[in-house]
VMD Tcl script that draws the C-alpha trace (Angstrom):
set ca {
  {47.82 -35.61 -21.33}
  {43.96 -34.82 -22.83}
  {42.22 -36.34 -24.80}
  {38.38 -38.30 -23.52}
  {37.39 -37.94 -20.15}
  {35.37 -41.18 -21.15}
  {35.90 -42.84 -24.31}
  {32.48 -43.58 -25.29}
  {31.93 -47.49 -26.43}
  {30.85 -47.25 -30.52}
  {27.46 -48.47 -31.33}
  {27.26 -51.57 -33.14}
  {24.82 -51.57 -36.54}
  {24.72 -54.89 -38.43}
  {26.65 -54.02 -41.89}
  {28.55 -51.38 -40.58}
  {32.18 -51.52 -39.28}
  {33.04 -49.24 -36.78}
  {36.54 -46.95 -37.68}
  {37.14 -44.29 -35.63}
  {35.29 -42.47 -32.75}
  {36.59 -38.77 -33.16}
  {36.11 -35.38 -30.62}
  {32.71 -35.59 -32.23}
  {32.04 -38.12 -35.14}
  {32.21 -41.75 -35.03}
  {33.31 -42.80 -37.91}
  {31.82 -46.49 -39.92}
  {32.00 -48.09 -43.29}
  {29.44 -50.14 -45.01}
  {29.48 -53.15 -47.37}
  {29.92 -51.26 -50.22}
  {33.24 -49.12 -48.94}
  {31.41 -45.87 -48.28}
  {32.25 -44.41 -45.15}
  {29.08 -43.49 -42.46}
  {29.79 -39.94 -40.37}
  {27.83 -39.55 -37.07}
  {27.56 -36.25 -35.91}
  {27.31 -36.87 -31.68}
  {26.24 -34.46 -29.17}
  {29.85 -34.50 -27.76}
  {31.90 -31.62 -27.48}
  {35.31 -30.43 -26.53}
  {37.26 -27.77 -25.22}
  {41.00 -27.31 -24.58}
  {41.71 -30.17 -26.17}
  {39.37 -32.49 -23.82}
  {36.15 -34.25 -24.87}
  {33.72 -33.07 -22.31}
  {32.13 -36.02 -19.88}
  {28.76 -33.57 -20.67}
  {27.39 -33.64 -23.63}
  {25.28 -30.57 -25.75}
  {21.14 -32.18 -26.62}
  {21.18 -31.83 -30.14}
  {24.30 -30.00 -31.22}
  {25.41 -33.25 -33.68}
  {22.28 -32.34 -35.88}
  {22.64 -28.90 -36.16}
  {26.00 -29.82 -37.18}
  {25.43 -31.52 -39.62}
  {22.10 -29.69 -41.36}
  {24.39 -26.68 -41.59}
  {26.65 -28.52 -43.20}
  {23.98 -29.71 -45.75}
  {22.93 -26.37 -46.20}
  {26.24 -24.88 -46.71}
  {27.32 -27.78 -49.26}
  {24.11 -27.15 -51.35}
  {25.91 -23.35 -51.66}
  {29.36 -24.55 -52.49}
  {28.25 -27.02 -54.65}
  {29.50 -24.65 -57.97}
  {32.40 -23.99 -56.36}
  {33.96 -27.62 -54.99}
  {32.20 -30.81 -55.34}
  {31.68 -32.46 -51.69}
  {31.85 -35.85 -50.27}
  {28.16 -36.42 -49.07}
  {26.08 -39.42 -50.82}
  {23.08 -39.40 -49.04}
  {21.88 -38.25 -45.67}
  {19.99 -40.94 -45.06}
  {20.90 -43.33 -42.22}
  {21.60 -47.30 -42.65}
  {19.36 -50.02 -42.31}
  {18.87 -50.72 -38.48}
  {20.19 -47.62 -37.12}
  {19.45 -46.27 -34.20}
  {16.73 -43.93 -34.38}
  {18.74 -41.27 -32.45}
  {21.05 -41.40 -35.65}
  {18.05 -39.63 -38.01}
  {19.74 -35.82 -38.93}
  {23.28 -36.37 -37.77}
  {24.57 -39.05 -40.26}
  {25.81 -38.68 -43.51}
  {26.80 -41.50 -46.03}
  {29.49 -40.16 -47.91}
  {32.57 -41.69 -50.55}
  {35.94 -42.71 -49.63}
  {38.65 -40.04 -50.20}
  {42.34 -39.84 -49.62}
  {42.61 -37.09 -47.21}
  {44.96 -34.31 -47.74}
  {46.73 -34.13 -44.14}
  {46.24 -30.59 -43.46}
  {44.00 -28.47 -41.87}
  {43.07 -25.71 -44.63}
  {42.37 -22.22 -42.53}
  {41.50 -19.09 -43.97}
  {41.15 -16.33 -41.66}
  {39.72 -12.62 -42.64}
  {39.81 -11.42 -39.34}
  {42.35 -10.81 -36.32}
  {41.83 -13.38 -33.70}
  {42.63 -16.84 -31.68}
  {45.89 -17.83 -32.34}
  {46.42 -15.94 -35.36}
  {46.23 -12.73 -33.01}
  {48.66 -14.23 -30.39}
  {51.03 -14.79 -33.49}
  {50.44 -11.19 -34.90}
  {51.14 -9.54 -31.38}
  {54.39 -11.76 -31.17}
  {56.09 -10.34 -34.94}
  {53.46 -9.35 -37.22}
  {52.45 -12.15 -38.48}
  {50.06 -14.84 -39.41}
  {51.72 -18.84 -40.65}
  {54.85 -17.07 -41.94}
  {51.98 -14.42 -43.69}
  {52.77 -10.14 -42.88}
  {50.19 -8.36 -41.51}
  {50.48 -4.33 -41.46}
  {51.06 -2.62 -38.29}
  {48.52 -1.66 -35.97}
  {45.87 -4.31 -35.83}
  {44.08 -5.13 -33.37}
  {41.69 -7.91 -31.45}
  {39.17 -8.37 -33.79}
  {40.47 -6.56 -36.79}
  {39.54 -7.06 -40.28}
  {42.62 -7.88 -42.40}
  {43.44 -6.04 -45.41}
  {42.47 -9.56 -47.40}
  {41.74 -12.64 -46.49}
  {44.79 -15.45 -45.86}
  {45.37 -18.69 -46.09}
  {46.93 -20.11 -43.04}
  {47.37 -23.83 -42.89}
  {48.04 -26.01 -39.77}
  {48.83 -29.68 -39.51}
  {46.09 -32.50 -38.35}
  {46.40 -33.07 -34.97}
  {45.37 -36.84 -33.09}
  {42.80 -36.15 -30.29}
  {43.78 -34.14 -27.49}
  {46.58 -33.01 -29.57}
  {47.12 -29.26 -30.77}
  {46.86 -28.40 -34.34}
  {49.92 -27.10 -35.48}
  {49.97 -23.58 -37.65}
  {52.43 -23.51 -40.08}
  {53.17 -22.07 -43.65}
  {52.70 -22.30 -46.82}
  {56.12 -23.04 -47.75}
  {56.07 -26.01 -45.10}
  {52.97 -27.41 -47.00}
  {54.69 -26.94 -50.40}
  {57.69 -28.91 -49.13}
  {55.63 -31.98 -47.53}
  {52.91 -31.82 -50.77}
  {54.47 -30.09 -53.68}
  {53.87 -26.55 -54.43}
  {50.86 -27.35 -57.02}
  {49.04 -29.17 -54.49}
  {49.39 -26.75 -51.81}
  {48.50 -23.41 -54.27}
  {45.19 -25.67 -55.27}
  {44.59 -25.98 -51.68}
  {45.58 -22.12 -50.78}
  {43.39 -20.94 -54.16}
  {40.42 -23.51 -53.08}
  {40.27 -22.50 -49.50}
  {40.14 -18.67 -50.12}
  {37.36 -19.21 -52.92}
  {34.89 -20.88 -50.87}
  {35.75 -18.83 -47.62}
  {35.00 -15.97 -49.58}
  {31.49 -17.49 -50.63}
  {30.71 -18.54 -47.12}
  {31.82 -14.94 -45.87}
  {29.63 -12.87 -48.52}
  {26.53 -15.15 -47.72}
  {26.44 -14.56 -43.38}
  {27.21 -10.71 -44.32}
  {24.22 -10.86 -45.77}
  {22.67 -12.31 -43.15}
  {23.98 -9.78 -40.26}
  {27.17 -12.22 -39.35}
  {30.72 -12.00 -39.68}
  {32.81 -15.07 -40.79}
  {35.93 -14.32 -38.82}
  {37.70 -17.71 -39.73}
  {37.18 -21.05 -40.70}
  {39.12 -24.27 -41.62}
  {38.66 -27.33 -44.77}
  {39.33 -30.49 -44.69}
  {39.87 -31.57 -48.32}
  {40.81 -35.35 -50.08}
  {41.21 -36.42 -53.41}
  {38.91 -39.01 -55.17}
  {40.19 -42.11 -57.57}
  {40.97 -39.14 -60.28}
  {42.53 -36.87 -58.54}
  {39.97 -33.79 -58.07}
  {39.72 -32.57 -54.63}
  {36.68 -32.56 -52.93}
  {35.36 -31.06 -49.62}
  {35.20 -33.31 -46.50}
  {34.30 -33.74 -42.89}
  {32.24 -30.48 -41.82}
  {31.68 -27.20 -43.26}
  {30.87 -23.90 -41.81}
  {29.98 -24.78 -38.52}
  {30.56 -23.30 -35.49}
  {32.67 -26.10 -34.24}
  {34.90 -24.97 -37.27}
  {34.44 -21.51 -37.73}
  {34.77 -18.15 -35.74}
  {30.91 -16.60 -36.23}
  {29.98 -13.00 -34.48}
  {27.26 -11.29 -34.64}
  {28.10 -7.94 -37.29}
  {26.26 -5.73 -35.14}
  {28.53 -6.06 -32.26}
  {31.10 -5.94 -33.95}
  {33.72 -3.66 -32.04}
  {38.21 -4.33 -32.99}
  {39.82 -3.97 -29.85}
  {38.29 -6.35 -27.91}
  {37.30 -9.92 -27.48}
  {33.87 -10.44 -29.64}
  {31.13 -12.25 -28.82}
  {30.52 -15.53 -30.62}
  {28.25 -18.13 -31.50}
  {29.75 -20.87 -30.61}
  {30.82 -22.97 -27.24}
  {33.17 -19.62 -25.79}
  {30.19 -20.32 -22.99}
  {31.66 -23.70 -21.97}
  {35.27 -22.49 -22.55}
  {34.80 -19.38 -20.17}
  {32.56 -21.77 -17.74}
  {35.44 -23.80 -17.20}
  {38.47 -21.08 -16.49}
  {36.40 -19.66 -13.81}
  {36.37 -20.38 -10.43}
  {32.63 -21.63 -10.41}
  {34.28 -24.32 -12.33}
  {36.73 -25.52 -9.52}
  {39.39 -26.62 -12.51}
  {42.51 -25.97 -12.83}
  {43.88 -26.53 -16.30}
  {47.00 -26.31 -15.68}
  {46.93 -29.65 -13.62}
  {46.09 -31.55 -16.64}
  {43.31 -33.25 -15.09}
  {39.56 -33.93 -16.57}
  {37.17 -31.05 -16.58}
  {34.14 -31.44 -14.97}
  {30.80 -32.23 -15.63}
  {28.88 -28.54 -17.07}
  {25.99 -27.50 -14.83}
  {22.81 -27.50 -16.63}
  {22.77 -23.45 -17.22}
  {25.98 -23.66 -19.04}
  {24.90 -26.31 -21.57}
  {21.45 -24.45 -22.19}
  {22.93 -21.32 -22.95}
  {25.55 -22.84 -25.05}
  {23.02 -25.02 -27.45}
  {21.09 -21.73 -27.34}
  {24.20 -20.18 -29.29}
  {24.44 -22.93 -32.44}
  {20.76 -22.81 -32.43}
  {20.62 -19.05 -32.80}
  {23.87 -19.09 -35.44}
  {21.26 -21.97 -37.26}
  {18.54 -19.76 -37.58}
  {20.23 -16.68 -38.44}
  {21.78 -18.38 -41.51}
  {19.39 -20.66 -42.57}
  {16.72 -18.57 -41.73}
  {14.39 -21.61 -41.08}
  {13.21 -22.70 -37.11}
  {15.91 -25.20 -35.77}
  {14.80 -28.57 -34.48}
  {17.38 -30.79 -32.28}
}
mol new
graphics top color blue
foreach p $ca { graphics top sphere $p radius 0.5 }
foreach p [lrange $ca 0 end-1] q [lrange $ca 1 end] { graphics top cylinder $p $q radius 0.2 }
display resetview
């Protein structure tokens, strides 16, 4: 069993009914049927939503995900209507909510990986290869693949896993057009997003979509983009195959908690504990840093 160590009670706003409370969005709709994200400072880790939470972390979510639409937008349209938040919101919810329309969400998690790593790399050491995709011999921990591939997984509840699978299993549950538009989409706008943080001295490693389709059918990008919580970012100057890289996102946290100081034992299947206050510094000092060095503007949680 995982899942919340605490399943936090939704706030109430007049207008708005409450949905969904996610790993780290709660989730509302207003009177006119458009659905209200909430970026929270929650996070997660081994499938748990942590009882501490990260200062901040839901805006910086959510303006790189602003920031990243604005350089998509040729590329996919995107489901954001306004960032502004509702009439008699909670002030806390200024820069982590976005108003955005109503899809019908494609149940898969769109992946595209460039690099070696996660669970594509135990997969690759296991038969050489990646959802069902062949890899070449003699990669490594960190490797750069030949090209970049599209390697799907199915939509998990929380505190479930994500399950990787292939593209034939996608073509079978969706029909092989939908799942090449998905394939085709997901490589084109990982490709974008890895060209633009090469630029800016960072490696994309990986990433994953969320896509849905509107009244007409056209397929538009959903939930997050681009951010750490959903993609694998290293700094390109330490960049070193063979080894585990370092990262800009919550491996802090993760390695915090499968070491002794942590007094957890994971294989118990009991709640985490509360993170000491060092650990959640240095890991908000890792999305702001990841901020800044795409952005390139100061961030402000």
């Amino acid at each position: 069993m995982s899942g919340f160590v605490t399943v936090p009670e939704p706030v109430r706003v007049p207008g708005l009914t409450h949905l969904h409370t996610g790993k780290v969005r709660d989730l509302y709709a207003n009177a006119s049927g458009e659905l209200v994200m909430v970026a929270s400072d929650r996070v997660s880790a081994f499938d748990w939503v942590l009882p501490t939470e990260i200062p901040g972390k839901g805006r910086l979510l959510t303006q790189l995900s602003l920031w990243w639409f604005e350089r998509l937008d040729d590329l996919v349209p995107n489901h954001v209507v306004s960032d502004s938040p509702p009439e008699g919101a909670p002030a806390d919810w200024a820069g982590r909510t976005l108003v955005c329309r109503r899809l019908e969400m494609v149940p898969v998690e769109c992946v595209a990986r460039g690099y070696l790593a996660g669970s594509g790399l135990a997969e690759y050491r296991k038969d050489r290869t990646v959802c069902g995709v062949p890899l070449p011999e003699g990669l490594t921990d960190g490797s750069e693949l030949p090209e970049p591939i599209f390697t799907p997984a199915t939509k998990a509840d929380v505190g479930d896993h994500d399950e990787n699978v292939s593209f034939d299993v996608v073509a079978r549950a969706h029909g092989e057009k939908l799942a090449s538009e998905l394939r085709d989409l997901t490589l084109r706008v990982y490709a974008r997003g890895r060209d633009i943080a090469r630029e800016r001295g960072v490696v994309l490693a990986d990433t994953k979509f969320e896509f849905g389709r509107t009244d007409t059918g056209d397929l538009v990008l959903g939930d997050e983009v681009f951010t750490p919580d959903s993609s694998r970012y290293w700094p390109a100057d330490e960049w070193r195959p063979g080894r585990p890289q370092a990262s800009f996102d919550k491996q802090v946290l993760r390695d915090w908690l499968t070491s002794p100081a942590s007094g957890w034992d994971r294989a118990a299947d009991t709640p985490p504990p509360g993170l000491p206050d060092d650990v959640v510094e240095r890991t908000l000092s890792r999305y702001m840093e990841i901020y800044e060095r795409l952005t390139g503007t100061e961030s402000r949680v």
